[in-house]
C-alpha positions in Angstrom: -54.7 73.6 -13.5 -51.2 73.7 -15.1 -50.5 71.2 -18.1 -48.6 68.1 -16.0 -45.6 67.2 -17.3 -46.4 63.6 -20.1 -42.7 62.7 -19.7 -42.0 59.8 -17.1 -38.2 59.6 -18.6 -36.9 61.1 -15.4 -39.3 59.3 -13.1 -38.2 57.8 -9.7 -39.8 55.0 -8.4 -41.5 55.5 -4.7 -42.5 52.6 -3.0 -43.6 52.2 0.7 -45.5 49.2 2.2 -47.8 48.5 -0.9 -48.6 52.1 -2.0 -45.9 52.8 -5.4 -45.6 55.3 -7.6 -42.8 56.9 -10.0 -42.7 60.3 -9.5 -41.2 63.1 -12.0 -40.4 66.2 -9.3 -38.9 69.7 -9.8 -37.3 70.0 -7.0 -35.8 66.5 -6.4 -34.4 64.6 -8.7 -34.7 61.3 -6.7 -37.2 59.7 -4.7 -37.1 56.8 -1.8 -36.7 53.5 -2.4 -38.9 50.7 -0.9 -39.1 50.6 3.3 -40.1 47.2 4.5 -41.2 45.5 7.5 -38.9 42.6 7.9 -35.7 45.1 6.3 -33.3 42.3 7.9 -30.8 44.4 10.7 -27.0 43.9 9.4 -24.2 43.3 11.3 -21.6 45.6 12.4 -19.2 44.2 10.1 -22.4 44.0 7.3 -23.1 48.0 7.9 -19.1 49.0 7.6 -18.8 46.9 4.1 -22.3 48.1 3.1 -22.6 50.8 0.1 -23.3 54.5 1.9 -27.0 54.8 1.4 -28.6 57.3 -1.1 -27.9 61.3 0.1 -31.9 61.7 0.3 -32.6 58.8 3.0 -29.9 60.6 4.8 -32.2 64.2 4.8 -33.8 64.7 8.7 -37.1 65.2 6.3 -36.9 61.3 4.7 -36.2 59.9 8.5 -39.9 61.8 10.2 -41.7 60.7 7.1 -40.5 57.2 6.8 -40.7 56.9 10.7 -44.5 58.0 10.6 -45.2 55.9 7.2 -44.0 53.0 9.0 -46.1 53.4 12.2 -49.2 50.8 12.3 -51.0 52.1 15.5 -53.1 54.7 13.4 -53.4 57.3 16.0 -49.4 57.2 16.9 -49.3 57.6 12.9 -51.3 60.2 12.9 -49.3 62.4 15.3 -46.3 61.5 13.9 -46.9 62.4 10.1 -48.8 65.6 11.4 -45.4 66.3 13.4 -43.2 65.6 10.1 -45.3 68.4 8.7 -44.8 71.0 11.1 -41.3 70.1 10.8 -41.0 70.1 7.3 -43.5 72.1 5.4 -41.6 72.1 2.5 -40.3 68.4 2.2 -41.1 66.9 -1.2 -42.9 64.1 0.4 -45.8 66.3 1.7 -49.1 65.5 -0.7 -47.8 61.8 -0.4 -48.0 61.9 3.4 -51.1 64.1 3.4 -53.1 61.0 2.0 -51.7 58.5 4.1 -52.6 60.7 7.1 -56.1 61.4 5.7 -56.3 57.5 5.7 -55.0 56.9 9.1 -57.1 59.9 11.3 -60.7 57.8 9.7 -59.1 55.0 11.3 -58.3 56.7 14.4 -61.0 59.3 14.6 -64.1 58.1 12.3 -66.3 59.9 14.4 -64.2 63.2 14.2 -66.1 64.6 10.9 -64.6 67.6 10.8 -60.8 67.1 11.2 -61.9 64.5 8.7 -63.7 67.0 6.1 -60.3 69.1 6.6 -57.4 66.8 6.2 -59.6 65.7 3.3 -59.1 69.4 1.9 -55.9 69.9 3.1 -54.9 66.7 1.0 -56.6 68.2 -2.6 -55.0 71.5 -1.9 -51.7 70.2 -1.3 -51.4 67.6 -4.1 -48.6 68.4 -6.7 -49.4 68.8 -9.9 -46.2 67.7 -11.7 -46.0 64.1 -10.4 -47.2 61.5 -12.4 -47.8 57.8 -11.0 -45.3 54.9 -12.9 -48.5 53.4 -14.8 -48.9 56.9 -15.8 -52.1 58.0 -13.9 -51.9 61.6 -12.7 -51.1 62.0 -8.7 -54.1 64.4 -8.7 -56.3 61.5 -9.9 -55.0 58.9 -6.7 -55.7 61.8 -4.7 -59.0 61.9 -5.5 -59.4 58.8 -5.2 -57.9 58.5 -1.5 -60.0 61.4 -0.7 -63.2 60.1 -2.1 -63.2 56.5 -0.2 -61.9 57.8 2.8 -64.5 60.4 3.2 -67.2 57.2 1.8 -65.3 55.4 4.8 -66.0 58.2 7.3 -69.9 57.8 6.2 -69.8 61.3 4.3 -71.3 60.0 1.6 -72.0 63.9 0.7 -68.9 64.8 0.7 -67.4 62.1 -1.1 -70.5 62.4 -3.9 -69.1 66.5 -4.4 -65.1 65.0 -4.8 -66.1 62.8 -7.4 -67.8 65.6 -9.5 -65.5 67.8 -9.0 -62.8 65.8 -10.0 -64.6 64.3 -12.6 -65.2 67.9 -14.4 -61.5 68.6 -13.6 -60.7 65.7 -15.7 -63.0 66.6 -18.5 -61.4 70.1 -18.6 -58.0 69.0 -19.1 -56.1 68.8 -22.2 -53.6 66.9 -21.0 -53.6 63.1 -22.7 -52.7 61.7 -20.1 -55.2 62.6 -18.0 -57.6 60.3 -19.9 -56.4 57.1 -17.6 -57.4 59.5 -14.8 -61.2 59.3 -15.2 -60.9 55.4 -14.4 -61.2 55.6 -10.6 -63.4 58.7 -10.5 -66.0 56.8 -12.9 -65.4 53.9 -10.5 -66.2 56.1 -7.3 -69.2 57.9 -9.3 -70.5 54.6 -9.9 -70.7 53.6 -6.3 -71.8 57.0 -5.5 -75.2 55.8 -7.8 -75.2 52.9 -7.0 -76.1 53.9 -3.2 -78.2 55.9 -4.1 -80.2 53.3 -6.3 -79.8 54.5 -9.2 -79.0 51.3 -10.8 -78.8 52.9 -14.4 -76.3 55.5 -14.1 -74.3 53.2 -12.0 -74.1 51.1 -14.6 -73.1 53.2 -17.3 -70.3 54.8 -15.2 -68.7 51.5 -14.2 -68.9 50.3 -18.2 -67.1 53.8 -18.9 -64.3 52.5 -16.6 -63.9 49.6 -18.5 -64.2 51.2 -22.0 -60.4 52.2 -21.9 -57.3 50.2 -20.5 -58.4 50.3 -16.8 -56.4 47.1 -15.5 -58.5 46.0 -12.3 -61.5 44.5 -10.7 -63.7 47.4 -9.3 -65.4 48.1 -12.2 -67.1 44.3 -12.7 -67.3 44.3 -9.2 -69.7 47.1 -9.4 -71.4 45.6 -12.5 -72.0 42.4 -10.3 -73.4 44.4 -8.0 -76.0 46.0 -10.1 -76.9 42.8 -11.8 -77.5 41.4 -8.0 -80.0 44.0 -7.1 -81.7 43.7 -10.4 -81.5 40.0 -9.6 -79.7 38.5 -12.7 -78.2 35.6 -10.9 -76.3 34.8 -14.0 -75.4 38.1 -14.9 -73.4 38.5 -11.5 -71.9 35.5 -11.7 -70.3 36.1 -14.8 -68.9 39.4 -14.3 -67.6 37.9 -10.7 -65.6 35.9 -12.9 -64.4 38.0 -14.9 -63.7 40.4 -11.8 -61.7 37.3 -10.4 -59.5 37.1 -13.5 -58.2 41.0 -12.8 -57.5 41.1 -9.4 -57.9 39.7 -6.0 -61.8 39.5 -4.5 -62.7 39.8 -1.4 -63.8 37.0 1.3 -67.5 37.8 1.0 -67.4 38.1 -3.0 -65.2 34.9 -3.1 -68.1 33.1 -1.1 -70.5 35.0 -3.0 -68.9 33.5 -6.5 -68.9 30.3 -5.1 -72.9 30.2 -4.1 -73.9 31.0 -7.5 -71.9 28.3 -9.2 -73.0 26.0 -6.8 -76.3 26.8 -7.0 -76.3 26.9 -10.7 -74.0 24.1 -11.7 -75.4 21.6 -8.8 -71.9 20.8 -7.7 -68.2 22.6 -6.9 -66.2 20.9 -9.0 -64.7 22.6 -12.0 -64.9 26.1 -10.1 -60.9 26.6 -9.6 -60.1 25.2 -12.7 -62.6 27.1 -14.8 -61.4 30.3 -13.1 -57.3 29.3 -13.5 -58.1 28.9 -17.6 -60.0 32.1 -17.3 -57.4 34.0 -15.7 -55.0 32.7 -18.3 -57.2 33.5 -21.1 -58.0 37.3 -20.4 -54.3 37.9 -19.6 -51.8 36.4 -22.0 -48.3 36.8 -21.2 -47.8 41.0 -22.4 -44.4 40.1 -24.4 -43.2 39.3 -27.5 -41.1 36.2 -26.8 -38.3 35.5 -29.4 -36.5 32.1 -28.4 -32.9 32.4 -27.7 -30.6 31.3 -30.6 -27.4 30.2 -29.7 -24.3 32.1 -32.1 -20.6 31.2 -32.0 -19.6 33.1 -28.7 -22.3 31.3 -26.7 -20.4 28.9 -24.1 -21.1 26.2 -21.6 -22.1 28.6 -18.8 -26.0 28.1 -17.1 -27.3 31.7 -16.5 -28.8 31.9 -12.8 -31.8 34.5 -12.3 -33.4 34.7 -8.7 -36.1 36.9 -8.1 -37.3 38.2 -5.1 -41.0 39.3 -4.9 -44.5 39.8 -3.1 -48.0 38.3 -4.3 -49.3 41.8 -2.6 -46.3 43.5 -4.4 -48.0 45.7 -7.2 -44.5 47.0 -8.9 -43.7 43.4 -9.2 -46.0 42.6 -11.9 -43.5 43.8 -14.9 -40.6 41.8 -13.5 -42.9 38.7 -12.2 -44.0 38.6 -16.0 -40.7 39.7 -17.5 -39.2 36.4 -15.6 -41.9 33.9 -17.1 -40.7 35.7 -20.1 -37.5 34.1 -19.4 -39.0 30.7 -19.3 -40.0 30.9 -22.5 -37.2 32.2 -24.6 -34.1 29.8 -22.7 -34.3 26.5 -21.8 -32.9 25.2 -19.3 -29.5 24.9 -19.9 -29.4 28.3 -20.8 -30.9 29.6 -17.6 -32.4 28.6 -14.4 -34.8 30.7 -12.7 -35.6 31.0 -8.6 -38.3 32.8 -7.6 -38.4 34.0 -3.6 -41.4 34.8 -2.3 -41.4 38.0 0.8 -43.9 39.4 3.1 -43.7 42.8 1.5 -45.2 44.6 1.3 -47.9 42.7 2.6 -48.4 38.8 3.9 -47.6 36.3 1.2 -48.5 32.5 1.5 -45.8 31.4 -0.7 -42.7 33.0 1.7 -41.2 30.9 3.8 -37.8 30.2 6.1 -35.9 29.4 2.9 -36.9 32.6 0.8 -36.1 35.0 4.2 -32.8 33.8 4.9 -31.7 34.2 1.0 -33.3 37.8 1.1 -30.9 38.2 4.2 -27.7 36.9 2.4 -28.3 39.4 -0.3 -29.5 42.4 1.7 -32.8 42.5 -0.8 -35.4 43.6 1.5 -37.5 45.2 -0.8 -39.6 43.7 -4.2 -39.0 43.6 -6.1 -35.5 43.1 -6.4 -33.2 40.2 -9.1 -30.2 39.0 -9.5 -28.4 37.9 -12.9 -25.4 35.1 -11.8 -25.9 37.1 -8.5 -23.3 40.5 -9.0 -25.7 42.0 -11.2 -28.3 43.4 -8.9 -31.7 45.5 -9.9 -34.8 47.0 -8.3 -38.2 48.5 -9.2 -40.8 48.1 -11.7 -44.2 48.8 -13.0 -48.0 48.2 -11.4 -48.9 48.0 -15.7 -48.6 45.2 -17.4 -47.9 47.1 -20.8 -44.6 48.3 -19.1 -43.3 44.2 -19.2 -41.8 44.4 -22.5 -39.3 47.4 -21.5 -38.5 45.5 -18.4 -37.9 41.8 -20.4 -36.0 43.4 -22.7 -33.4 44.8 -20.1 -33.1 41.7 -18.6 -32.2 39.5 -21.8 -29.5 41.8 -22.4 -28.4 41.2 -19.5 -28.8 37.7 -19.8 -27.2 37.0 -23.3 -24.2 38.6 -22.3 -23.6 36.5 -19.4 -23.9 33.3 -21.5 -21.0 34.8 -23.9 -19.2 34.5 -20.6 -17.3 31.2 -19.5 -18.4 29.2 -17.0 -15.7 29.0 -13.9 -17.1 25.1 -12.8 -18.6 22.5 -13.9 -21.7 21.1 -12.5 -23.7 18.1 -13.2 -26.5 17.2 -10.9 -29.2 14.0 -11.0 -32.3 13.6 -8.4 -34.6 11.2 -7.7 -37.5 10.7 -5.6 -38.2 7.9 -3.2 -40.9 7.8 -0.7 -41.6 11.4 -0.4 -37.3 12.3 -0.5 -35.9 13.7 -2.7 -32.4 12.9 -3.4 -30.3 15.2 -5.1 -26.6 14.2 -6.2 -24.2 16.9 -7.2 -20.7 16.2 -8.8 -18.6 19.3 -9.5 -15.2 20.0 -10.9 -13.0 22.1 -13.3 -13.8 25.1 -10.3 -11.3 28.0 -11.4 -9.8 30.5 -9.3 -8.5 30.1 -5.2 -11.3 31.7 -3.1 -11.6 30.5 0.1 -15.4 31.5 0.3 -17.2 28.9 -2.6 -20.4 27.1 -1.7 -22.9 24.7 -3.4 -26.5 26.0 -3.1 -29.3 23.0 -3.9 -33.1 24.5 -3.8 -35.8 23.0 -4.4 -38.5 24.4 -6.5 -41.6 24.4 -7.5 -42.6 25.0 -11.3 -45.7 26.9 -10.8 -48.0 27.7 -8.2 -51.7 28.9 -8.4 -52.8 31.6 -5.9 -54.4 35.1 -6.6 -52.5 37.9 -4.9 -52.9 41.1 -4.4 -51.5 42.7 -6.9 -53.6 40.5 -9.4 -51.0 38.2 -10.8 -52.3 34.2 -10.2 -49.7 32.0 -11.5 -46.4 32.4 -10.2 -43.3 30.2 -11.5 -40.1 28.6 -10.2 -40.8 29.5 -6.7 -38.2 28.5 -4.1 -39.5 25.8 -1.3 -36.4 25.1 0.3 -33.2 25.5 0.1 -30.3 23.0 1.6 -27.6 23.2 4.3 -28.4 22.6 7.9 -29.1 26.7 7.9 -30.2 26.9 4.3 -27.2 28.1 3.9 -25.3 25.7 1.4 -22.0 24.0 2.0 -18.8 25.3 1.5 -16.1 24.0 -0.7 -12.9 22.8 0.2 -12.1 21.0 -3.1 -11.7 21.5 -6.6 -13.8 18.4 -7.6 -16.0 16.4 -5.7 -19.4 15.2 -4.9 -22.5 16.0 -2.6 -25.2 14.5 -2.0 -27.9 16.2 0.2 -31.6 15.1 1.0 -35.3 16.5 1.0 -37.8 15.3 3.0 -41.1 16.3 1.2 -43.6 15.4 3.7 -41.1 17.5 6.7 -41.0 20.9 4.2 -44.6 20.4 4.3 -45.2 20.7 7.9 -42.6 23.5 8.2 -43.9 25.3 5.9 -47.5 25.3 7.6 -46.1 25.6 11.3 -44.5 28.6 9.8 -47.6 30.4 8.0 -49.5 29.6 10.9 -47.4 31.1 13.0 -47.4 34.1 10.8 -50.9 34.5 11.0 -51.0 34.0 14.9 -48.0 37.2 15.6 -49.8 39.1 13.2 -52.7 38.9 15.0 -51.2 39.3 18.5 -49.8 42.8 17.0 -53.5 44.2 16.5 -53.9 43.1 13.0 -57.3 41.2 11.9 -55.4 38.9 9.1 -55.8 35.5 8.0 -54.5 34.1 4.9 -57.6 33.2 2.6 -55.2 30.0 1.6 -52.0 28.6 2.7 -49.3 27.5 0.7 -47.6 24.8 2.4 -48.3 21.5 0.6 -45.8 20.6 -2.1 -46.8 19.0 -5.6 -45.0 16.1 -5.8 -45.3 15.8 -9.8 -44.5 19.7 -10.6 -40.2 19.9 -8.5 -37.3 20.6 -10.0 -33.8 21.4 -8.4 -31.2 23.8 -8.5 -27.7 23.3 -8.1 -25.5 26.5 -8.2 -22.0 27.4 -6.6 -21.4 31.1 -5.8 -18.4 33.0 -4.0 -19.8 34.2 -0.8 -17.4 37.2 -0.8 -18.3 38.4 -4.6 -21.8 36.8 -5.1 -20.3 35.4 -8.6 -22.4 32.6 -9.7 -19.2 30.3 -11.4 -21.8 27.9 -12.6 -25.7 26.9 -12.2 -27.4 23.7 -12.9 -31.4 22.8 -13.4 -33.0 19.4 -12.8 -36.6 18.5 -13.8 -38.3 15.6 -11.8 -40.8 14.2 -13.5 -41.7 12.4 -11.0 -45.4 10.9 -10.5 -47.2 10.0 -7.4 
């Protein structure tokens, strides 16, 4: 096997509906951006003042693959990524769409064995050597890994057995470095390969090799739980459950599972969620080194606005999720205020809601994640490793110390209080500079932290957007140069919305063919952790002339 190429300088980021990588290719030198399934549809007059998009998404070859990527029946998606590849046999997308195909005929066809046993081979043959994933895990290693639970999934336990050993030596053989990170999932897949087999001893040394190295997920102490189960060590399991819980997302039945245990053995529920919130915060500090802003003599009056749009099932949002907490520790907040929208992309989120969809659709971001400083200065991409947060943060603070050298073009001062469930939020502004027709006051409502485990294994997420006001969420425009606005939320009425909404989610979902349910729903507010946001922005530029942040310290 040739050497891969170690340098992920030139990478590309690929993302597509949860499955991301940054890819370093020698014979494009770009890859796609994110395709989502609520991409909002723009206007005519939005498409003919819309950027021309990227010369590769315009290639016949991007169109079949996206097109049969996108597809959720999994036999239509079957025909139409084998279709892509008649078509184009030598598109650079080909090893990527070979395991989503793989995936999608076992869904279709788990009974068809052998179109599943060659797919399987057709998707190790055709893998390219010279990409490298964006947390710097080999392509050749996620194929494997495809291959070897799908063919588990199929019930070719056999099969699946032989991949693992044969990638595992493939591993071993290799010089390259970077390969080490490879073994991870292979040890991972050998481990339930043993452990299905009973032996509970080699099982557990492969999934403790996993975890001797920097392997950043839950499958390993999932495993271990497992083997502590059958040797019945009650305790055992319980404990590397919880440690399992503090790297990623568990399942339904190991959720349940946790919870038995600690009833059984503590008597009583209580003290289970907030045991496992200090855990989670203990075995994953924040990656950065935060230096506090300090203020020299070109600093000015202006408020910094950051919004961030993101996924809790988003897995290249981790660096920027973490680079914007990062935020919230080095500025205060009349340096900066942050807003966090939450998206259903790429997969269901309990935290989006109406406000967070119609602000994705004012900016065009339909992909995560993607931020805004003081709203012109748009970005996209990141990293599934948490290691990579430090490049990320430090991007973005030089971004956003320039923009407080800048002056602020209004002024803004904003007080709120809260009276039976309202809140009332007053804003007075003035001092706006310049003549555009197109100003408008934005007032959203946050909420400083919420606690839910997504996805993409990130728990706590901060300053996330609950609504926003206008009758259409949409602000209110500006006629003046000064005056004053006063605008009202009712608590106990976002509260309702917000679950008639995720319920309805979870309903059309399921009337498309999909067996979802959220395992929580994220619709009642904490009426001790708001804060407000008060910002005016040009409609035409997307300028932020000034941003304003309000804490309520309000108690029930």
């Amino acid at each position: 096997m040739k050497k891969l190429l170690l340098t992920l300088f030139s990478a590309a980021l690929f993302s597509f509906a949860g499955y991301t990588s940054a890819l370093y290719s020698q014979n494009t030198n770009t890859a796609p951006k994110p395709e989502t399934k609520e991409s909002p549809k723009p206007s005519p007059t939005a498409a003919a003042t819309a950027p021309p998009l990227p010369d590769f998404m315009q290639r016949p070859d991007y169109k079949a693959y996206t097109a049969g990527m996108a597809e959720k029946d999994a036999a239509k998606k079957v025909v139409l990524l084998e279709k892509y590849m008649t078509d184009f046999p030598d598109s650079a997308f080909i090893s990527l769409a070979n395991e989503t195909l793989l995936e999608a005929i076992v869904k279709a066809y788990p009974n068809d064995k052998e179109r599943i046993r060659a797919q399987a081979q057709k998707t190790i043959d055709g893998v390219r050597e010279d990409f490298i994933l964006f947390s710097g895990i080999s392509q050749v290693s996620r194929t494997y890994n495809t291959v070897i639970s799908s063919l588990y999934k199929a019930g070719l336990e056999a099969e699946a057995a032989a991949a693992a050993q044969k990638a595992f030596k493939l591993f071993d053989e290799a010089n390259a470095k970077i390969l080490f990170t490879a073994k991870f999932p292979i040890w991972i897949s050998l481990g339930q390969d043993s452990l299905k087999k009973g032996d509970l001893k080699k099982a557990e040394s492969y999934f403790k090799q996993s975890l001797s190295g920097e392997y950043e997920g839950n499958a390993a102490l999932i495993g271990l739980a497992e083997v502590a189960e059958k040797r019945k060590k009650r305790q055992q399991q319980l404990e590397y459950l919880i440690q399992a819980d503090a790297h990623g997302t568990l399942k339904k039945d190991q959720r349940n599972t946790l919870e038995e245990i600690y009833l059984k053995e503590k008597g009583s529920p209580n003290g289970l969620r907030e045991m496992l919130d200090a855990n989670y915060k203990k075995a994953n500090p924040l990656p950065l080194k935060v230096v506090k802003y300090s203020p020299d003599e070109k600093r000015t009056k202006r408020t910094v606005l950051a919004e961030l749009f993101t996924g809790s099932a988003c897995k290249p949002c981790v660096t920027i999720d973490l680079a914007f907490d990062g935020l919230l520790e080095r500025y205060n907040p009349a340096e900066i205020a942050v807003l966090v929208y939450h998206l259903h992309v790429p997969g269901p989120d309990p935290m989006t809601n109406p406000a967070a969809i119609a602000r994705s659709k004012y900016y065009k971001a339909a992909s995560t994640p993607t931020y805004f400083i003081n709203g012109t200065d748009r970005n996209s991409g990141g990293g599934i490793n948490r290691k990579q947060t430090q490049n990320f943060y430090d991007k973005i603070i030089s971004k956003v110390d320039t923009e407080l050298h800048k002056n602020n073009e209004a002024d803004l001062n904003l007080s709120a209080l809260m009276e039976n469930e309202t809140v009332k939020a007053n804003v007075k502004y003035d001092g706006i500079k310049g003549d555009s027709n197109d100003l408008k006051l934005n007032i959203a409502l946050v909420e400083h932290e919420l606690s839910y485990m997504g996805e993409n294994g990130i728990r706590f997420h901060q300053m996330v957007v609950r609504e926003l006001g206008g009758d259409k969420r949409e602000g209110f425009s500006l006629k003046n140069a000064n005056g004053n606005l006063e605008w009202q939320f009712d608590l106990k009425k976002i509260s309702d919305e917000l679950k008639i909404y995720l319920d309805k989610y979870e309903t059309d979902e399921q009337k498309e063919g999909n067996s979802f349910a959220f395992s929580e729903k994220k619709y009642q507010l904490d009426f001790k952790n708001l804060a407000i946001v008060a910002f005016i922005q040009d409609d035409k530029s997307k300028n932020i002339l000034q941003s304003v942040f309000f804490d309520l310290a309000v108690k029930k």
